[in-house]
Every structure is written in C-alpha cells, then in structure tokens.
VMD Tcl script that builds the backbone (N, CA, C; Angstrom):
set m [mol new atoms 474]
animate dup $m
set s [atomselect $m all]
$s set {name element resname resid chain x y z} {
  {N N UNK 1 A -1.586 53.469 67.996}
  {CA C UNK 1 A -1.134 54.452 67.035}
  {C C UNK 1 A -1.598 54.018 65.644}
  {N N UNK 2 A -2.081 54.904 64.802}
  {CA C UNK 2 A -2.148 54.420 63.337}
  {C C UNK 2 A -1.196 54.701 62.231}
  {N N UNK 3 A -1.461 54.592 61.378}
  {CA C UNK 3 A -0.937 54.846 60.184}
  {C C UNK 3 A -0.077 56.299 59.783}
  {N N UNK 4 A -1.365 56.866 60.022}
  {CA C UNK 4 A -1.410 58.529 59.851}
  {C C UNK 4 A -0.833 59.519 60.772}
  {N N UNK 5 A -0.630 58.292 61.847}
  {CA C UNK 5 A 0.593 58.945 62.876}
  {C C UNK 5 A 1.910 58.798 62.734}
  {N N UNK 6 A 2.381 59.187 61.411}
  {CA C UNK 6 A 3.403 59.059 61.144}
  {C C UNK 6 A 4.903 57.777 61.769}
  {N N UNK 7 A 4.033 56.989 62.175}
  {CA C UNK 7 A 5.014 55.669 62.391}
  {C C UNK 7 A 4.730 54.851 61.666}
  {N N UNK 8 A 3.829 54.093 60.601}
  {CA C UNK 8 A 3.650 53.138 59.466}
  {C C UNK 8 A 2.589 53.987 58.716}
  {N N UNK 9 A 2.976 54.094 57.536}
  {CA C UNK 9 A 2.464 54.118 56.702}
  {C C UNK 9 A 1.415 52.782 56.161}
  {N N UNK 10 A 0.374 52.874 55.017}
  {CA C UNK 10 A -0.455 52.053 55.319}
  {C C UNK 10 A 0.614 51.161 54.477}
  {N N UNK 11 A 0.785 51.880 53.238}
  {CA C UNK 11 A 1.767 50.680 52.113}
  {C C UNK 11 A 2.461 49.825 53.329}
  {N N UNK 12 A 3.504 50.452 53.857}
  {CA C UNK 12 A 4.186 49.767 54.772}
  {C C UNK 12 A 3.535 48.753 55.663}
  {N N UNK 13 A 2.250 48.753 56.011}
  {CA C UNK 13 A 1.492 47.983 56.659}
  {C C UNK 13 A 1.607 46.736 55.700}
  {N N UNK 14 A 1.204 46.906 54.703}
  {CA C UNK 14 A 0.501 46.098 53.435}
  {C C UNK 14 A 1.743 45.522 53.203}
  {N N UNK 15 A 2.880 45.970 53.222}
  {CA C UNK 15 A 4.051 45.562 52.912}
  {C C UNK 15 A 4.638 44.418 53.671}
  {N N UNK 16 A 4.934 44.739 54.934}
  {CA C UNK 16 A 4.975 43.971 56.296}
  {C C UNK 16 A 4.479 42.400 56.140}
  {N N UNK 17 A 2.185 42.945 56.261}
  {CA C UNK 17 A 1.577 41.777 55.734}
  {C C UNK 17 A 1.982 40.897 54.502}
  {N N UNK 18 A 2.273 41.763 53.238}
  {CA C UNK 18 A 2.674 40.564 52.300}
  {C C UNK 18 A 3.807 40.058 52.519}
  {N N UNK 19 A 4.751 40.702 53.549}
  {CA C UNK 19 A 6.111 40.000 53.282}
  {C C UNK 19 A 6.003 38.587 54.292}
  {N N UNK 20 A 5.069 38.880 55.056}
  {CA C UNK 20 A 4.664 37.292 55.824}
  {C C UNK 20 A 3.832 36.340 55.286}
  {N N UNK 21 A 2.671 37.088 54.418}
  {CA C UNK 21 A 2.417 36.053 52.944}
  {C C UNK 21 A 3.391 34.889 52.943}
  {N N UNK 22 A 4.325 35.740 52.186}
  {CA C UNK 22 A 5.263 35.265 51.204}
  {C C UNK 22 A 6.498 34.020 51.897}
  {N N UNK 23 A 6.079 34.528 53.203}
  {CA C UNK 23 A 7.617 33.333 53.822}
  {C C UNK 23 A 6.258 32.302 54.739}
  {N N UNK 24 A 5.116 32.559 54.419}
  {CA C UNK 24 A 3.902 31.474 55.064}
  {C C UNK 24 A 3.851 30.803 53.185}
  {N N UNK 25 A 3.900 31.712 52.177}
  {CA C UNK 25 A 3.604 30.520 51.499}
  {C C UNK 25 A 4.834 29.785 50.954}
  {N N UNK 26 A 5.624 30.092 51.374}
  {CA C UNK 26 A 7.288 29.625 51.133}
  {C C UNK 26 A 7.196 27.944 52.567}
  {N N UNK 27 A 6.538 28.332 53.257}
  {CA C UNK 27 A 6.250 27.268 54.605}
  {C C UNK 27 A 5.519 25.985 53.351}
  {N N UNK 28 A 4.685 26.719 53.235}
  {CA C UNK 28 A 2.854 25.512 52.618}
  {C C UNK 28 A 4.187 24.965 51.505}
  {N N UNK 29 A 5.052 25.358 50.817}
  {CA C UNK 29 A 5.854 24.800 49.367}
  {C C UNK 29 A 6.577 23.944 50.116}
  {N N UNK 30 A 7.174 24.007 51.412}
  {CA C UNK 30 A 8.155 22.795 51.758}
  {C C UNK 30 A 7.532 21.858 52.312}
  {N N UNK 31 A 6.368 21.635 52.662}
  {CA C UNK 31 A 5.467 20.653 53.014}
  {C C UNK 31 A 5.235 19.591 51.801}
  {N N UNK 32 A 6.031 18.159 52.052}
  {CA C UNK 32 A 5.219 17.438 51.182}
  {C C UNK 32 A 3.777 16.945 51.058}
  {N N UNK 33 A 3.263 17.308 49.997}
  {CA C UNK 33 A 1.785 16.753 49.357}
  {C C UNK 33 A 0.972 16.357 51.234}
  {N N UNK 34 A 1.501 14.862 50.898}
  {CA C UNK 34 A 0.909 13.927 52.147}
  {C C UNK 34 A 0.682 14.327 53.280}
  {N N UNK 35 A 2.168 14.786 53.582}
  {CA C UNK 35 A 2.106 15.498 55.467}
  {C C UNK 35 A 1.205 17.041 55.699}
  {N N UNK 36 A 1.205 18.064 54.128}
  {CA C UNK 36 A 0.569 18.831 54.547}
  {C C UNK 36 A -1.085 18.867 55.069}
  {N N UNK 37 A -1.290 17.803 54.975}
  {CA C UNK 37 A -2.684 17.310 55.093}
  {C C UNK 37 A -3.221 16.486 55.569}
  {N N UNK 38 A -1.819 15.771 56.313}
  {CA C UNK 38 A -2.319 14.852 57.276}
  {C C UNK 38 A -1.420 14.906 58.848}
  {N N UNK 39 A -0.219 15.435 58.474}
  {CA C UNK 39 A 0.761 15.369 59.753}
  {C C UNK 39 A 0.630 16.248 60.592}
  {N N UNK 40 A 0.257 15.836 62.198}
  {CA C UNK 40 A -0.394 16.493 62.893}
  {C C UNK 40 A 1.442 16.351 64.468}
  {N N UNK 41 A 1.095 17.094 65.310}
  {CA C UNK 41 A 2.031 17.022 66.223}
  {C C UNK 41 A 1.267 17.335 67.451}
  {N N UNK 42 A 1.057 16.369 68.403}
  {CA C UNK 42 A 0.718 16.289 69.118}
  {C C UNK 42 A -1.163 16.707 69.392}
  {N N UNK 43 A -1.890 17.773 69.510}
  {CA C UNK 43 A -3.141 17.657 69.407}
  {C C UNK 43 A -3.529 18.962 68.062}
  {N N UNK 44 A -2.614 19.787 68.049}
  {CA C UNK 44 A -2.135 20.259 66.932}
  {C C UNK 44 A -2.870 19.873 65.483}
  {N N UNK 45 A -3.491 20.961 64.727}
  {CA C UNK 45 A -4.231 20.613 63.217}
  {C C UNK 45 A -3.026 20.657 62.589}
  {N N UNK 46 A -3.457 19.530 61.317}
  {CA C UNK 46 A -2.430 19.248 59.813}
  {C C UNK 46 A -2.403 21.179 59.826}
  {N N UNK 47 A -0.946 21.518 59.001}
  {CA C UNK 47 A -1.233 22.459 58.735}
  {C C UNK 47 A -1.609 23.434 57.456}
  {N N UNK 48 A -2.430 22.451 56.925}
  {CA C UNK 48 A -3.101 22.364 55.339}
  {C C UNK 48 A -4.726 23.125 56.218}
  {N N UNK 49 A -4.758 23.035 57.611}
  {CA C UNK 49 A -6.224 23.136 58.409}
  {C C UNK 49 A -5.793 24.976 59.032}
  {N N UNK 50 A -4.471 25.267 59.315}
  {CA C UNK 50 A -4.431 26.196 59.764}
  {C C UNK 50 A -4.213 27.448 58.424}
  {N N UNK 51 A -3.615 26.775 57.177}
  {CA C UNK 51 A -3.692 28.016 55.972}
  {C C UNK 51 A -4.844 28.214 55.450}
  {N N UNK 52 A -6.154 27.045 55.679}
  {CA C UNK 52 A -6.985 27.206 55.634}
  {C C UNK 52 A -7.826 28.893 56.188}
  {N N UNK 53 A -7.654 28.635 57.669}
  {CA C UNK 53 A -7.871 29.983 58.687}
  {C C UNK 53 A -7.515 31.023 58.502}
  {N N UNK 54 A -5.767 31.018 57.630}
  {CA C UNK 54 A -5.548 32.606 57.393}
  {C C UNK 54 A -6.204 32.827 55.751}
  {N N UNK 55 A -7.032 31.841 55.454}
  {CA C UNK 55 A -7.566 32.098 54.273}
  {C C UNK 55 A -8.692 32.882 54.229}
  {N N UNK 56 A -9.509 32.503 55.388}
  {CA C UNK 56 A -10.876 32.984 55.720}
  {C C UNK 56 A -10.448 34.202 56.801}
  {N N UNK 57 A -9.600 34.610 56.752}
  {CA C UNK 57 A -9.351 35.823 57.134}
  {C C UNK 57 A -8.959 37.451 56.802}
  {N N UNK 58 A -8.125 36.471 55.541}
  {CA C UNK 58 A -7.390 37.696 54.774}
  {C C UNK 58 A -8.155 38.783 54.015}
  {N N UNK 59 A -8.711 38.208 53.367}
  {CA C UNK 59 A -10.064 38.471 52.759}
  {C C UNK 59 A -10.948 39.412 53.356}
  {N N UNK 60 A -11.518 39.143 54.367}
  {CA C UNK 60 A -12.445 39.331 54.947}
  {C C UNK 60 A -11.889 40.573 56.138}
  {N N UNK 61 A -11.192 40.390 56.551}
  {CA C UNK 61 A -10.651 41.642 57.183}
  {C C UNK 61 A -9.685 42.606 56.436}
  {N N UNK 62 A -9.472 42.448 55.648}
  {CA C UNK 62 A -9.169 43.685 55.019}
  {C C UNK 62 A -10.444 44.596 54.253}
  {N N UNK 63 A -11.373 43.483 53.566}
  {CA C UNK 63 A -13.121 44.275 53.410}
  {C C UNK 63 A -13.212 45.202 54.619}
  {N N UNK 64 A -13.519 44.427 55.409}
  {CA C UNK 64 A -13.721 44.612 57.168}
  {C C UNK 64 A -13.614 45.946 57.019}
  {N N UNK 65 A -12.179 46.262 57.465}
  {CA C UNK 65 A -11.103 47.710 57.568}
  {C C UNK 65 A -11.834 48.510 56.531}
  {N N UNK 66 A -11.792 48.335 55.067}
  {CA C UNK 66 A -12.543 49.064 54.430}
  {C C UNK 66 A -13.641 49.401 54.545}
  {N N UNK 67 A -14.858 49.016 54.692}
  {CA C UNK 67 A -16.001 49.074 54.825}
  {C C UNK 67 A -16.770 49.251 55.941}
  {N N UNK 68 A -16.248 48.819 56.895}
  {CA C UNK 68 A -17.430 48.605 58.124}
  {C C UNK 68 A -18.108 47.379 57.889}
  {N N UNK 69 A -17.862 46.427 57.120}
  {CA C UNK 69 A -18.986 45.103 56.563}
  {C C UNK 69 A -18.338 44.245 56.985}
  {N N UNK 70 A -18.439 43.198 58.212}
  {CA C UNK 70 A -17.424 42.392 58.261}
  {C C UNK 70 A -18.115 40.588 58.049}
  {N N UNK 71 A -18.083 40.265 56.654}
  {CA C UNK 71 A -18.865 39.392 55.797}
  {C C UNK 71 A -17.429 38.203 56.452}
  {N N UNK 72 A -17.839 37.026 56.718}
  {CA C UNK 72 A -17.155 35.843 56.321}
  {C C UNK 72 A -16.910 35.280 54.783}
  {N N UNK 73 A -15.818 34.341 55.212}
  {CA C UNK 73 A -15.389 34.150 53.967}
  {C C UNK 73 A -16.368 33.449 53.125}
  {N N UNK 74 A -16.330 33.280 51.815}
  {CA C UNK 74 A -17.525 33.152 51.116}
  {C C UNK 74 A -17.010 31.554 50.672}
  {N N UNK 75 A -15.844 31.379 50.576}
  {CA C UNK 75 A -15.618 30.103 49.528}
  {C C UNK 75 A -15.545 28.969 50.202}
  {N N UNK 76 A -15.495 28.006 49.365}
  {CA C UNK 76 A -15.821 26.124 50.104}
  {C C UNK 76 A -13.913 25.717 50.221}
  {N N UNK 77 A -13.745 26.095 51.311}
  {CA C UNK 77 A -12.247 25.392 51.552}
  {C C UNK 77 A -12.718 23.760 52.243}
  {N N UNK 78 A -13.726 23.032 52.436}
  {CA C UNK 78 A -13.445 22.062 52.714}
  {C C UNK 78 A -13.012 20.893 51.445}
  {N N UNK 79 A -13.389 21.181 50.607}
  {CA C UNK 79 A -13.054 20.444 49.313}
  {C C UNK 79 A -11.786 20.678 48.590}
  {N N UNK 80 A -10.668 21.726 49.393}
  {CA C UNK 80 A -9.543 21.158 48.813}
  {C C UNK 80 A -8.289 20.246 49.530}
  {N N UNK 81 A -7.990 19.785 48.673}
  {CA C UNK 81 A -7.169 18.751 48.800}
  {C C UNK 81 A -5.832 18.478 48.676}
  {N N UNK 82 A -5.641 19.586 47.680}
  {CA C UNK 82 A -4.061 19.327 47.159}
  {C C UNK 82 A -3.359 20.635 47.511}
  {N N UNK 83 A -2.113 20.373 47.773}
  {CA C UNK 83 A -1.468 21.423 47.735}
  {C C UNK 83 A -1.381 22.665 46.981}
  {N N UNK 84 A -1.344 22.241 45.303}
  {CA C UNK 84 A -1.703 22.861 44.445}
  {C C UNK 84 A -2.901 23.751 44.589}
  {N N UNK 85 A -3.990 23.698 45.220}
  {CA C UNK 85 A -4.755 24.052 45.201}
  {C C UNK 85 A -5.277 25.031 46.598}
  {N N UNK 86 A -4.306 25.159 47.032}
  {CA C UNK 86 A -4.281 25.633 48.293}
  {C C UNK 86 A -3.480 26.687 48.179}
  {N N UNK 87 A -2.185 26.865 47.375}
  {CA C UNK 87 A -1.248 27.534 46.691}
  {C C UNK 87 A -1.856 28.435 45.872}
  {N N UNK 88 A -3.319 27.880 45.461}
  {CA C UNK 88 A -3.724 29.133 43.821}
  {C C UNK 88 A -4.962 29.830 45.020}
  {N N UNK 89 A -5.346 29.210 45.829}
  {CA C UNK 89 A -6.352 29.650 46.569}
  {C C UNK 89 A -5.586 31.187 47.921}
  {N N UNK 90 A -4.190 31.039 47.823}
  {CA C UNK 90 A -3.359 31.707 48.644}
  {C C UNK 90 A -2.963 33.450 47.699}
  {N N UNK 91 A -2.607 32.283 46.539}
  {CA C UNK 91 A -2.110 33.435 45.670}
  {C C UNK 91 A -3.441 34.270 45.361}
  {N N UNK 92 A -4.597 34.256 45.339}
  {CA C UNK 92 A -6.039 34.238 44.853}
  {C C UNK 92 A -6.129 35.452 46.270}
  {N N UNK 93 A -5.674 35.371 47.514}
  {CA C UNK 93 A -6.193 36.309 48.554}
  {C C UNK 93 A -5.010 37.160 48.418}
  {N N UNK 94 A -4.017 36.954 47.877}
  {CA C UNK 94 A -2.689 37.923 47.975}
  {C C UNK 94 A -2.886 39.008 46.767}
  {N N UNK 95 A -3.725 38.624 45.723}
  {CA C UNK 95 A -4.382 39.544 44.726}
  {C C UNK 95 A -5.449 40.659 45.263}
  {N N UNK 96 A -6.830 39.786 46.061}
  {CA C UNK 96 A -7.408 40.627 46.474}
  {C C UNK 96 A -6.946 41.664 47.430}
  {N N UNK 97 A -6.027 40.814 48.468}
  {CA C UNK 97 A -5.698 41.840 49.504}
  {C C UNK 97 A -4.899 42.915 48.998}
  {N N UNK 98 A -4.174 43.202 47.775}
  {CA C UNK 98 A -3.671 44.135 47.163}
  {C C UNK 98 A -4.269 44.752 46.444}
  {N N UNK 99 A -5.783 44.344 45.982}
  {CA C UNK 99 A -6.863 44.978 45.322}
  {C C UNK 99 A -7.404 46.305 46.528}
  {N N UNK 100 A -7.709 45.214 47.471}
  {CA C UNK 100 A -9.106 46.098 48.245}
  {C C UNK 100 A -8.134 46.878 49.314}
  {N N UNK 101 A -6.766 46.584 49.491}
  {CA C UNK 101 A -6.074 47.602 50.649}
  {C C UNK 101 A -6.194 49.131 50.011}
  {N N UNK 102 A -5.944 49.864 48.902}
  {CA C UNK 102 A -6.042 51.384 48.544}
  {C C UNK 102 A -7.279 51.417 49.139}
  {N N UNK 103 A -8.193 51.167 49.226}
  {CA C UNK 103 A -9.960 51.677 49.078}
  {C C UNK 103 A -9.609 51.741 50.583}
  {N N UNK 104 A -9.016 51.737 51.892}
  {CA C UNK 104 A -9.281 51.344 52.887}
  {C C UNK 104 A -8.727 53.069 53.378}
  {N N UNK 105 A -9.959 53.955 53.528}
  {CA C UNK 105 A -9.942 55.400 54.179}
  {C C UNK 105 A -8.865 55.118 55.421}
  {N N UNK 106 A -7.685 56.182 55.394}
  {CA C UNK 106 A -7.463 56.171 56.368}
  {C C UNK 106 A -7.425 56.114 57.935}
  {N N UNK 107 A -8.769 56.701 58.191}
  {CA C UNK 107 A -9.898 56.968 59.351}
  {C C UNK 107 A -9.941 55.597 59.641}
  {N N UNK 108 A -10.236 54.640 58.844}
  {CA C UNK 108 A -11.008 53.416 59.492}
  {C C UNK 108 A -9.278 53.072 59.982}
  {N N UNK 109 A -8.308 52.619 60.181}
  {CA C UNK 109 A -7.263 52.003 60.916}
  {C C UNK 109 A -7.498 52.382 62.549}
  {N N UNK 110 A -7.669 53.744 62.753}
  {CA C UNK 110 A -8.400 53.984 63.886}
  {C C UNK 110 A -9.600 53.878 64.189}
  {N N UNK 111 A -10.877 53.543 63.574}
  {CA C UNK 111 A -11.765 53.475 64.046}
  {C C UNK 111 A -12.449 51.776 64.570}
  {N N UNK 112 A -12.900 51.525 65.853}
  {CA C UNK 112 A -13.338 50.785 66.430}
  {C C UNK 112 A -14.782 50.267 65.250}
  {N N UNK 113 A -14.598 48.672 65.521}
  {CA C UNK 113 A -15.483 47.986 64.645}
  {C C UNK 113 A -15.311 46.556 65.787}
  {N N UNK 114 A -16.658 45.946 65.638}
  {CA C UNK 114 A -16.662 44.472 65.956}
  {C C UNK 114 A -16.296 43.279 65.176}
  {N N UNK 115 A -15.449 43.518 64.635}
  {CA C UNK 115 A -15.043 42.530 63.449}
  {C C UNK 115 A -15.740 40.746 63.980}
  {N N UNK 116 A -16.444 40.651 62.642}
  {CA C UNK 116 A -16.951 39.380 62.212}
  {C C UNK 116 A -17.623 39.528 63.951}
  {N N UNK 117 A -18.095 40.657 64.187}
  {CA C UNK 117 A -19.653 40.149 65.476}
  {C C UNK 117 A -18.155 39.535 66.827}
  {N N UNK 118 A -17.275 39.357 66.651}
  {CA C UNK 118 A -16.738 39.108 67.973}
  {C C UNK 118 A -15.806 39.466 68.429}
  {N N UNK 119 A -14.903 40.448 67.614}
  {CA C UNK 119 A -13.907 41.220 68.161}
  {C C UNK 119 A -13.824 43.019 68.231}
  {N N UNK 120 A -13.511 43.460 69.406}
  {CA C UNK 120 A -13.841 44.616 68.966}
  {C C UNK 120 A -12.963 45.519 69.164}
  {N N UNK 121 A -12.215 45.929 67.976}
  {CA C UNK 121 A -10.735 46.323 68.548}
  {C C UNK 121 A -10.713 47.602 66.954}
  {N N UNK 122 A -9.825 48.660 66.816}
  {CA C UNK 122 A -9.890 49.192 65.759}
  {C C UNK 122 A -9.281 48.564 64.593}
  {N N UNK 123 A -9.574 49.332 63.683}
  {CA C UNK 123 A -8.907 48.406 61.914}
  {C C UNK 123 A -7.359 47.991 62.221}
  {N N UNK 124 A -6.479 48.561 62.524}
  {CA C UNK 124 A -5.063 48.565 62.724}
  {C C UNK 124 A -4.904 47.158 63.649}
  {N N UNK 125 A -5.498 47.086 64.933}
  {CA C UNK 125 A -5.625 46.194 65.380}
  {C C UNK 125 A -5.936 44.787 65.327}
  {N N UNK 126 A -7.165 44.867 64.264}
  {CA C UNK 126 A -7.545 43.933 63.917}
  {C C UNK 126 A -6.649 43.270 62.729}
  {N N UNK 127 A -6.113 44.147 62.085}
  {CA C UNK 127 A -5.061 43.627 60.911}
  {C C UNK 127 A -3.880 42.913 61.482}
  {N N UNK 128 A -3.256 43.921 62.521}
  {CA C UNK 128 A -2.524 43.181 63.365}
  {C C UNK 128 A -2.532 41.569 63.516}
  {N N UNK 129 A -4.089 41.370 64.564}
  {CA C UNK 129 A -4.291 39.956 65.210}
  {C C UNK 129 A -4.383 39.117 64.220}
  {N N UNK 130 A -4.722 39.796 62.449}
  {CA C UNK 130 A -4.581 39.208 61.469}
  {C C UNK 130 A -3.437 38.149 60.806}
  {N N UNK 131 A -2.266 39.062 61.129}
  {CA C UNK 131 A -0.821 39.353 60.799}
  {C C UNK 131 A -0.382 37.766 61.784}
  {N N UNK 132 A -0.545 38.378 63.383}
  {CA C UNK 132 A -0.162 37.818 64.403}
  {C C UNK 132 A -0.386 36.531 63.888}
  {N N UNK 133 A -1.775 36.107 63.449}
  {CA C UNK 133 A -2.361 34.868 64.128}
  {C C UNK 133 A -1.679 33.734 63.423}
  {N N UNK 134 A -1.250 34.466 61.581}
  {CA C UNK 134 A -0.584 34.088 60.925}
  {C C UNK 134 A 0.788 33.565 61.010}
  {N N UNK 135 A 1.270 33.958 61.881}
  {CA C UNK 135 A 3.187 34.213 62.492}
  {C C UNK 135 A 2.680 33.003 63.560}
  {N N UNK 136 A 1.992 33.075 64.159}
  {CA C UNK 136 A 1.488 32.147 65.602}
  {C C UNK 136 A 2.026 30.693 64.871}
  {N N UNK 137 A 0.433 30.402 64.031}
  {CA C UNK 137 A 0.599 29.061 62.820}
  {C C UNK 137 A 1.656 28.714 62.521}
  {N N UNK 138 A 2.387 29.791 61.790}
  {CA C UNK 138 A 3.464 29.354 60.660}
  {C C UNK 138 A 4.474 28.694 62.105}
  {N N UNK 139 A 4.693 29.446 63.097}
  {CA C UNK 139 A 5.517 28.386 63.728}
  {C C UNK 139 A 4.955 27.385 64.264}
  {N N UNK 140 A 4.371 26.788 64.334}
  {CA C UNK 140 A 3.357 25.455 64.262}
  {C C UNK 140 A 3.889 24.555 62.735}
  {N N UNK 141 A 3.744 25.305 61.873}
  {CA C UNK 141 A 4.508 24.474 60.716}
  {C C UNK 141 A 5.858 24.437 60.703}
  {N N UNK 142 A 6.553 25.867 61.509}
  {CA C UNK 142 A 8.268 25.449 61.667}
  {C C UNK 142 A 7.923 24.003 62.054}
  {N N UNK 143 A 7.627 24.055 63.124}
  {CA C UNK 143 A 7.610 22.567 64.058}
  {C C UNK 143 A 7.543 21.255 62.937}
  {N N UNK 144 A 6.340 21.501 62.529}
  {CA C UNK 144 A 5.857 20.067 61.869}
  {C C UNK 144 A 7.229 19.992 60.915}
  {N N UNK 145 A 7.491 21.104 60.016}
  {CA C UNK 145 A 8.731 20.002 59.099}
  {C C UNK 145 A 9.781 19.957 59.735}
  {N N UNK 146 A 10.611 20.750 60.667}
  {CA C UNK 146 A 11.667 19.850 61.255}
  {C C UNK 146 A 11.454 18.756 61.816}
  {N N UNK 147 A 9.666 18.085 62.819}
  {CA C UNK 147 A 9.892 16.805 62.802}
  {C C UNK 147 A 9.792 16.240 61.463}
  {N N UNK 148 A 9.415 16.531 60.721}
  {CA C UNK 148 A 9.919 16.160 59.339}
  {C C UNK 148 A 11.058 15.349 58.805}
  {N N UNK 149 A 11.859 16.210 59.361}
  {CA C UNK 149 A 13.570 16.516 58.617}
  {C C UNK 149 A 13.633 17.444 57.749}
  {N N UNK 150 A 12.776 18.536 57.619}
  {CA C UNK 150 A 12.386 19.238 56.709}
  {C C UNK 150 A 12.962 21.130 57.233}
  {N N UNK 151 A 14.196 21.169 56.667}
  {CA C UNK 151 A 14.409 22.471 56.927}
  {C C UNK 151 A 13.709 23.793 56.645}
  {N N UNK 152 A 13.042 24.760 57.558}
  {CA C UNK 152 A 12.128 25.159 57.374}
  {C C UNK 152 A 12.725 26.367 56.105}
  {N N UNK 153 A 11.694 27.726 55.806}
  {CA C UNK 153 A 12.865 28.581 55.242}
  {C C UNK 153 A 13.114 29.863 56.160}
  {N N UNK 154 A 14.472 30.593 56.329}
  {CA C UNK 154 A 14.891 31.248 57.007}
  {C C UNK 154 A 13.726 32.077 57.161}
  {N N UNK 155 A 12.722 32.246 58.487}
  {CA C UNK 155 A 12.248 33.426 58.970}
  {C C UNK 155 A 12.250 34.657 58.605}
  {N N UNK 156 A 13.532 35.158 58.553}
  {CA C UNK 156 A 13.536 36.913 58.016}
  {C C UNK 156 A 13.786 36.845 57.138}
  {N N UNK 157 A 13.813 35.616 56.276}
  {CA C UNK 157 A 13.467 36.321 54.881}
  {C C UNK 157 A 12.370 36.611 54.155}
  {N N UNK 158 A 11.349 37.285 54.075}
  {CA C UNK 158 A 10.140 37.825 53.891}
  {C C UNK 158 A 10.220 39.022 52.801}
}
mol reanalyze $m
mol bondsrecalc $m
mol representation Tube
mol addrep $m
C-alpha cells in the first residue's frame, strides 16, 4: 500500500522515520566515547560501525525514492572517530532527509526501482527496509549498553 492510499501519509512516513532518528540518536548519546567505538558483543560490530550504515543510507535512499538515481553515499566515514563527530554527521542526514523528502513525487513510493543495483522492491519499501534496518541495529546497541550497565532510553519514546 502507499502513501496515497490513504493509510500514511508521506509527512507521516517522514515523521515515523525521524521519530526513530531521534531515539537512535538518543542510543549513539548514551554510549560512552570509548565503548562506542570499540565495545563489541560477541561477533557483533562496535556500534559507532553500525550508525555508520544508517548513515550511508539515509541519504541515499531517500535521493533514491526521489529520483530514480540510486548514488552511494559520497562521504569518508572511515576517518571519524569521535562521538562528536558522528553526532554532527547524524544531525547533517536528518537535515538533508528533511530537505530532499517534499521533492519525492508521490508516484515514486509505488514505483519499483533497484535500489543501489541490488534491491528491487518499490520506494515505500525500500524506505521501510531503511527504517527497519535501523530498529534491527539500535537493538544491538540496546544490548551493548545494558552489558554496559548503561540504561538504554525508553523505546517509545521517539
């Protein structure tokens, strides 16, 4: 179903997505410095490696949806390091993705695309597995700070 089928609206889409932003970057803030970048659980990436992924995603599939162009991400995430910097690089896709979501024709949520050459599912969908893959991670970081001792922050609050 899309958008335009009167069960989500796109705002509401966009809405949804930022409100999981917002409790993923509420996750990356309770991570101290050290562990976000090095504390791993079991075979499991630091998860300074997995905000990385929804970095090179956000971006790029929401173009995607708009355009038909589905470009990888352009910027050098292996050179950061700090939290801080991972935080301005977060807030930095939460701008664009509120830039480039209006431009995104309704039509394309339904229309079939191969996103980034290997998935081939329509815009809605693909935002989805976007959304999903994000929610997947973040409980991967629940995990890491309760072995922590690190209370995570309440889930529904978004």
């Amino acid at each position: 179903m899309t958008p335009t089928e009167g069960v989500l609206s796109s705002q509401a889409l966009l809405d949804y997505w930022q409100g999981h932003r917002r409790l993923t970057r509420r996750v990356i803030e309770a991570f101290p410095e050290d562990k976000l970048f090095s504390f791993t659980v079991g075979s499991m990436r630091p998860f300074s490696e997995m905000v990385k992924e929804f970095l090179t995603m956000t971006e790029p599939i929401a173009h995607g949806v708009a355009t038909g162009e589905w470009a990888a991400f352009g910027g050098d995430l292996g050179s950061v390091r700090t939290k801080a910097e991972l935080l301005r690089l977060w807030d930095q896709a939460t701008e664009k993705l509120n830039t480039i979501w209006p431009s995104i024709p309704a039509h394309r949520f339904a229309e079939v695309d191969k996103a980034f050459g290997q998935w081939e599912n329509s815009g809605l969908n693909t935002i989805l597995y976007g959304i999903d893959n994000e929610i997947h991670h973040r409980g991967q970081g629940y995990v890491y700070l309760r072995a922590l001792g690190i209370d995570p922050p309440p889930f529904w609050e978004r």
